[in-house]
C-alpha positions in Angstrom: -212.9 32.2 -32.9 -213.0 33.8 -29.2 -215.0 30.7 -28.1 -212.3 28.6 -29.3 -209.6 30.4 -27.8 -211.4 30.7 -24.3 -212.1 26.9 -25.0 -208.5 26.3 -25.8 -207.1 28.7 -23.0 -208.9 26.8 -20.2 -207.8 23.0 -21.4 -204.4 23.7 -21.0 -204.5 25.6 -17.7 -203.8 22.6 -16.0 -200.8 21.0 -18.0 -197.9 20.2 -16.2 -194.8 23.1 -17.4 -191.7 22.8 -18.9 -188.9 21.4 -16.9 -185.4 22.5 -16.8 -186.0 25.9 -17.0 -184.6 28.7 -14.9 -187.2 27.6 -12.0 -187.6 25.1 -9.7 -191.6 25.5 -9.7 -193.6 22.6 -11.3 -196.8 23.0 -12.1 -199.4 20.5 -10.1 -201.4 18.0 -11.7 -205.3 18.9 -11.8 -205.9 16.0 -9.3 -203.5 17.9 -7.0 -204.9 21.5 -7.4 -206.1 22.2 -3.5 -205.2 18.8 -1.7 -201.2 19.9 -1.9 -199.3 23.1 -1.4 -198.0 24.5 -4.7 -194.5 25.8 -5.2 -194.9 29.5 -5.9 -193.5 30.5 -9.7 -191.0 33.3 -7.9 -191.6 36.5 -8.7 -188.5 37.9 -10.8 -189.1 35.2 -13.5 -192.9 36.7 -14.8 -193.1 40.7 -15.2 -197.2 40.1 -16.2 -200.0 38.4 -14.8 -199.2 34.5 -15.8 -203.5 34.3 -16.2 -204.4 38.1 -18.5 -200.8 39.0 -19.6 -200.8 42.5 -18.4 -197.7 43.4 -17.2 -196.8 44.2 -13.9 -196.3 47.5 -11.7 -195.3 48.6 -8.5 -198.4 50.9 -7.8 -201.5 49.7 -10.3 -200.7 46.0 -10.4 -199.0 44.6 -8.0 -198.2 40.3 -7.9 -199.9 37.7 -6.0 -199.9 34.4 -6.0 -202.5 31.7 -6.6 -202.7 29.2 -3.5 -204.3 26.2 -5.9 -201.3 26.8 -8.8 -198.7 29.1 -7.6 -198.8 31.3 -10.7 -198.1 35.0 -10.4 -201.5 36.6 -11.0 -203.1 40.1 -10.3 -205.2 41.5 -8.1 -208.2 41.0 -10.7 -207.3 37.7 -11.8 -206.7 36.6 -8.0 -210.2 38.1 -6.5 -211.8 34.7 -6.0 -211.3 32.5 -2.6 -211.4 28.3 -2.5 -211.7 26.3 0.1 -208.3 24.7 -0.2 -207.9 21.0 1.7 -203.9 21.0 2.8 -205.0 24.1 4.5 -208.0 22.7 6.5 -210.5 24.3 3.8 -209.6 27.1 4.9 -211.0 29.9 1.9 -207.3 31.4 -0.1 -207.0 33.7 -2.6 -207.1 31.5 -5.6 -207.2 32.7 -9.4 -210.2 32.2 -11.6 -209.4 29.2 -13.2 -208.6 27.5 -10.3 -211.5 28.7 -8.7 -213.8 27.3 -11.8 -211.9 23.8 -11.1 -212.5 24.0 -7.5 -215.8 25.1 -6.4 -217.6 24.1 -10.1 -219.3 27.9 -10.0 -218.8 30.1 -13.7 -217.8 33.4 -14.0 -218.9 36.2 -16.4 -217.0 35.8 -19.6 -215.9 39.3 -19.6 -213.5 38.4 -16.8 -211.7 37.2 -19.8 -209.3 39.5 -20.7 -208.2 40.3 -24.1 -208.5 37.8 -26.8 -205.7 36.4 -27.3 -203.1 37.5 -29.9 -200.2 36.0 -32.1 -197.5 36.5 -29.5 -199.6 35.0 -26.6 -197.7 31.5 -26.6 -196.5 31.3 -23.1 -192.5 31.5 -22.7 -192.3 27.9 -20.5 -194.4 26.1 -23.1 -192.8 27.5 -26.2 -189.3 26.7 -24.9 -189.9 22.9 -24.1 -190.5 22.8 -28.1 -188.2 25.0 -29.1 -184.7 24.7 -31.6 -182.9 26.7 -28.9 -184.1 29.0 -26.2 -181.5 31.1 -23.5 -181.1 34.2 -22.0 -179.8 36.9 -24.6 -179.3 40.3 -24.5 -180.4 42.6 -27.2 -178.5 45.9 -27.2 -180.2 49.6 -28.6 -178.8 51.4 -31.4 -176.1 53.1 -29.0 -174.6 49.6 -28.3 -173.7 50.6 -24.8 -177.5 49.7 -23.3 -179.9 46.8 -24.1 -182.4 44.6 -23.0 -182.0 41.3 -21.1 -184.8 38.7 -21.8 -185.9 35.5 -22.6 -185.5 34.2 -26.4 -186.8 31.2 -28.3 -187.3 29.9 -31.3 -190.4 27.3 -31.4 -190.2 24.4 -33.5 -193.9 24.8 -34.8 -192.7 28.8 -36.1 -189.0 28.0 -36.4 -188.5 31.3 -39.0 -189.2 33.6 -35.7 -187.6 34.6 -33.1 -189.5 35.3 -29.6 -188.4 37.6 -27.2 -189.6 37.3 -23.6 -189.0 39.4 -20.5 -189.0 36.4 -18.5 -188.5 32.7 -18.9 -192.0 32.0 -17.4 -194.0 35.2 -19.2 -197.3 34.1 -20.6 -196.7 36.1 -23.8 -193.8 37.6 -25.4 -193.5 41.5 -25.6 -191.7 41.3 -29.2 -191.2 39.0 -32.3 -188.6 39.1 -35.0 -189.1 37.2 -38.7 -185.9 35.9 -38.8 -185.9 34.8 -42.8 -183.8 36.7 -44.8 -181.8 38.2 -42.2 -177.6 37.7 -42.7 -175.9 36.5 -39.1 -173.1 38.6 -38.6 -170.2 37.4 -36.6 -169.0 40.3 -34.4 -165.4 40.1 -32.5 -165.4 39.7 -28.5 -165.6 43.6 -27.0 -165.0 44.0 -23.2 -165.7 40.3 -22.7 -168.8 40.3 -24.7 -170.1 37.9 -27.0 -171.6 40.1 -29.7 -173.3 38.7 -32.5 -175.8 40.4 -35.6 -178.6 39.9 -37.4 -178.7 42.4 -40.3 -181.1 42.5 -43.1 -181.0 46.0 -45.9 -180.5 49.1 -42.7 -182.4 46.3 -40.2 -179.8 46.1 -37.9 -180.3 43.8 -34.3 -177.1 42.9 -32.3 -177.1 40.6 -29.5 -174.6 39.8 -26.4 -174.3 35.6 -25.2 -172.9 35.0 -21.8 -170.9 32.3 -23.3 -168.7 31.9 -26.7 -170.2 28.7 -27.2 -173.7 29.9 -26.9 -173.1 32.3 -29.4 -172.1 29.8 -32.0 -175.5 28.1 -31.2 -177.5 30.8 -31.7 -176.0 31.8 -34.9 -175.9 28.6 -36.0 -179.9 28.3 -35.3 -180.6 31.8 -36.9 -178.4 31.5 -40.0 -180.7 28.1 -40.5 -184.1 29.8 -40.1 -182.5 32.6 -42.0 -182.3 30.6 -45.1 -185.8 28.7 -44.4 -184.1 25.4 -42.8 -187.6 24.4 -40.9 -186.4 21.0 -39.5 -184.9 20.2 -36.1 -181.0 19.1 -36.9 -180.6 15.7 -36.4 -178.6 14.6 -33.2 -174.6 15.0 -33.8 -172.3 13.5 -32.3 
């Protein structure tokens, strides 16, 4: 099963990203990697390394970019240099799979990272299959702080919810089984779109920037709720 997964991870390191997004950054095709600048992913949409998921920090790990891709690696994942043809072969600091693609050389398989876990489905590809995906804010049991992130429900595991820091994270930092949960309508406080999900003392409540992405949300988590699995059919 770790073959497969190393197998699977590399064949889609080179697949082009989701578009529309919060990111004007597409990914180049493999033809492209090295014979034309990247646009760099910017840095406050990943907090982890977009190639071993650890997360970011201002002292330990610190971010750099990949000159081949433009993903937001680390230090460890960016050790590698590639002769790079839009910058007169010059070596860069490349990551390791560009540098695989590149220069054809392997690398010790223990430069893997850890295998890869259920919540490792990368925010960017998740989202462009998703029933609905936005930023939400999920408030603590005080009600007064919270977290802002990104959240998506995938069409392949529409009965969870994923919560992301950051709409181009390679793995999501939380999950929450959404069936069985009751959607709670909450009135508008201080200009704040509250909403709820609430199953026996389970208790999650959630701020929308917009009234009308409220309804959406509650609409999509009152459906996998009740263990709707489709994608609703275009109204109009």
């Amino acid at each position: 099963q770790d073959a497969i997964d190393r197998k699977e991870k590399r064949s889609e390191t080179f697949k082009t990203a989701v578009h529309g997004l919060e990111t004007d950054t597409p990914a180049l095709k493999t033809e492209e990697l090295g014979r034309r600048a990247p646009q760099w992913v910017r840095d406050n949409l990943v907090t982890m390394c977009m190639r071993c998921k650890d997360p970011f920090n201002a002292i330990t790990r610190r971010r750099h970019h990949c000159r081949a891709c433009g993903y937001v690696v680390c230090a460890r994942c960016s050790d590698y240099k590639a002769e790079l043809q839009y910058d007169g072969n010059r070596p860069n600091r490349v990551c390791q799979e560009c540098y695989i693609f590149l220069t054809g050389h392997t690398v010790l398989e223990d430069r893997e990272g850890k295998h890869k876990g259920i919540l490792e489905k990368g925010a960017a590809e998740v989202s462009s299959r998703s029933l609905l995906c936005s930023s939400l804010q999920l408030l603590d049991k005080t009600g007064k702080g919270g977290t802002r992130g990104w959240f998506v429900i995938p069409q392949d595991d529409p009965l969870v919810l994923y919560i992301y820091a950051a709409p181009q994270d390679v793995r999501a930092h939380t999950s929450i089984p959404l069936l069985g949960y009751q959607v709670r309508d909450m009135p508008q406080s201080e200009s704040r779109h509250l909403f709820q999900l609430v199953q026996s003392r389970q208790v999650f409540t959630f701020v929308a920037d917009s009234e009308e992405l409220k309804r959406r949300w509650m609409r999509a988590m009152a459906r996998s709720a009740a263990g709707i699995t489709h994608p609703e059919e275009e109204e109009d």
